[in-house]
ZADO-1210 file (C-alpha; in nm, 4 decimals, padded with zeros to 6 digits):
<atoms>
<atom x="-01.8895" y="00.1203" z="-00.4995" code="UNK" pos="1"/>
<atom x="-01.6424" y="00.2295" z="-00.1892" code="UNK" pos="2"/>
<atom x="-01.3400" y="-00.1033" z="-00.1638" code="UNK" pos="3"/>
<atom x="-01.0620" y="-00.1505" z="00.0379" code="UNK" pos="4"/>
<atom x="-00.7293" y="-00.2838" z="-00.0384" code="UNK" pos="5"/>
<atom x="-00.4010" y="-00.3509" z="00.1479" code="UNK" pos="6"/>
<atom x="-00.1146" y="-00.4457" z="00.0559" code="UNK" pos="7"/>
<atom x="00.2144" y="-00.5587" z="00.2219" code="UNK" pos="8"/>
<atom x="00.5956" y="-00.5263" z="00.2265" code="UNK" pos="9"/>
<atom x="00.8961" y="-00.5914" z="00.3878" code="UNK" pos="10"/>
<atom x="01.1388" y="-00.3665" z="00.4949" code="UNK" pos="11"/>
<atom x="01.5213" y="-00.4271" z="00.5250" code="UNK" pos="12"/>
<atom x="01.7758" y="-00.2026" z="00.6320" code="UNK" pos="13"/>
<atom x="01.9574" y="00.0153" z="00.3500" code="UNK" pos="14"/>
<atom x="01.6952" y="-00.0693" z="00.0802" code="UNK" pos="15"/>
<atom x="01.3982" y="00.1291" z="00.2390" code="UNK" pos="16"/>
<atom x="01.3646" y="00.3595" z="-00.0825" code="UNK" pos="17"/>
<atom x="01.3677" y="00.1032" z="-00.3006" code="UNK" pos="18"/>
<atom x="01.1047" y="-00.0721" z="-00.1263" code="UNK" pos="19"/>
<atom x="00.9058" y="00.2254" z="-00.0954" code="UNK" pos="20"/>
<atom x="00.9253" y="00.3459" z="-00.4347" code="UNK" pos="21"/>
<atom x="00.8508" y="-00.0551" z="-00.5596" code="UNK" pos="22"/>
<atom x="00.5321" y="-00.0151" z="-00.3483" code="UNK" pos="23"/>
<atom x="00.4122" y="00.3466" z="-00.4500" code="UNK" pos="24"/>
<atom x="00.4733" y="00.1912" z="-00.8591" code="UNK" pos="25"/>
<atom x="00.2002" y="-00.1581" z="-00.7309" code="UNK" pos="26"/>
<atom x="-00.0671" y="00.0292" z="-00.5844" code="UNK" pos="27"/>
<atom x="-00.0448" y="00.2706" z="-00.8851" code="UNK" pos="28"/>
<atom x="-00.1058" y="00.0035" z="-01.0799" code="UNK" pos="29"/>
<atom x="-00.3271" y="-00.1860" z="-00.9253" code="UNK" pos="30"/>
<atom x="-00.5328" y="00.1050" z="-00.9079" code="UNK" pos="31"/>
<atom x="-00.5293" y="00.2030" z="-01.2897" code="UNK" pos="32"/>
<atom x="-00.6156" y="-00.1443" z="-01.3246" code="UNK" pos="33"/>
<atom x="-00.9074" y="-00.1619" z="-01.0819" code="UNK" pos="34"/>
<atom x="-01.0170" y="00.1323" z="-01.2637" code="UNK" pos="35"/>
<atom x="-01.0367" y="00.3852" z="-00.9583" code="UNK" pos="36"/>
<atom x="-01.2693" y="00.6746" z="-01.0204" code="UNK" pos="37"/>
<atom x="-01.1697" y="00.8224" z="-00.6651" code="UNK" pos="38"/>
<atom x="-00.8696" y="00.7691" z="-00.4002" code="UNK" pos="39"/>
<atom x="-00.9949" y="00.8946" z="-00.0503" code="UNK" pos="40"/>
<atom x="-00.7419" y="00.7712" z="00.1749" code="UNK" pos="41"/>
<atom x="-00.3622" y="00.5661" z="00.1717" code="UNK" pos="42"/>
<atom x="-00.3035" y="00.4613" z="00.5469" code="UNK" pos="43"/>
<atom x="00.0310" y="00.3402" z="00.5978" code="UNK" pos="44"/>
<atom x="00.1272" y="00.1141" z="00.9174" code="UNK" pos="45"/>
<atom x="00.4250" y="-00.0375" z="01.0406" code="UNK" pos="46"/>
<atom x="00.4882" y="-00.4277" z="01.1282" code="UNK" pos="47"/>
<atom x="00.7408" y="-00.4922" z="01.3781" code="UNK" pos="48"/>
<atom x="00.9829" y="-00.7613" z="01.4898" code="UNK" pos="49"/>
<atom x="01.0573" y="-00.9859" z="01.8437" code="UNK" pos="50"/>
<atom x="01.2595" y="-00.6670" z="01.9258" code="UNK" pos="51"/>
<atom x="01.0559" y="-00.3623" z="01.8416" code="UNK" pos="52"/>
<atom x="01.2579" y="-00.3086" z="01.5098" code="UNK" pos="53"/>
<atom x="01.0283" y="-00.2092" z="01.1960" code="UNK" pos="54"/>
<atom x="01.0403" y="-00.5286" z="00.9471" code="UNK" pos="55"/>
<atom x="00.7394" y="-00.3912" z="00.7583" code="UNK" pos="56"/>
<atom x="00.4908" y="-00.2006" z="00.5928" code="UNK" pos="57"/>
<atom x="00.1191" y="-00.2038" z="00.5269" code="UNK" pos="58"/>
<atom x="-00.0651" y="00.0050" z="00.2957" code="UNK" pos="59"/>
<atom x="-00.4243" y="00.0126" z="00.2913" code="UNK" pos="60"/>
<atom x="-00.6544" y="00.2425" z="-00.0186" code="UNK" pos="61"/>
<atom x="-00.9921" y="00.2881" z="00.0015" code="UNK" pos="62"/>
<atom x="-01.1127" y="00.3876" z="-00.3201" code="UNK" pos="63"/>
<atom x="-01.3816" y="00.3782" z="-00.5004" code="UNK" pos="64"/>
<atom x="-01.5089" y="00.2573" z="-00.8751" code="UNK" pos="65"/>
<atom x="-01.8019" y="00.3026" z="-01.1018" code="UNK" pos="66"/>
<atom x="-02.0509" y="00.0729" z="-01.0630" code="UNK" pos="67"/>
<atom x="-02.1074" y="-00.1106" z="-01.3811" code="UNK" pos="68"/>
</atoms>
């Protein structure tokens, strides 16, 4: 069966890498959890604030698992 997943962060100034990294280590895991026989696409989109300036990110995995 083919799901899809997003998930959400924020982004602040000077900690981007952190964030980033913290992300990449949750969807990791939440995959190895979900038991994911396949990845076929991460999509990646930013959020923005009142002023244009980028206050977030969104992740989205489709994947898929076995059917049980």
């Amino acid at each position: 069966m083919i799901k899809v997943t997003t998930f959400a962060t924020p982004i602040k100034i000077f900690a981007t890498q952190r964030e980033l990294k913290e992300l990449d280590e949750h969807v990791s895991a939440f995959l190895n959890e979900a038991h994911a026989a396949k990845v076929f696409s991460v999509s990646d989109t930013t959020t923005a604030g009142e002023n244009g300036e980028t206050i977030g990110l969104i992740r989205t995995v489709a994947y898929s698992v076995d059917d049980d």
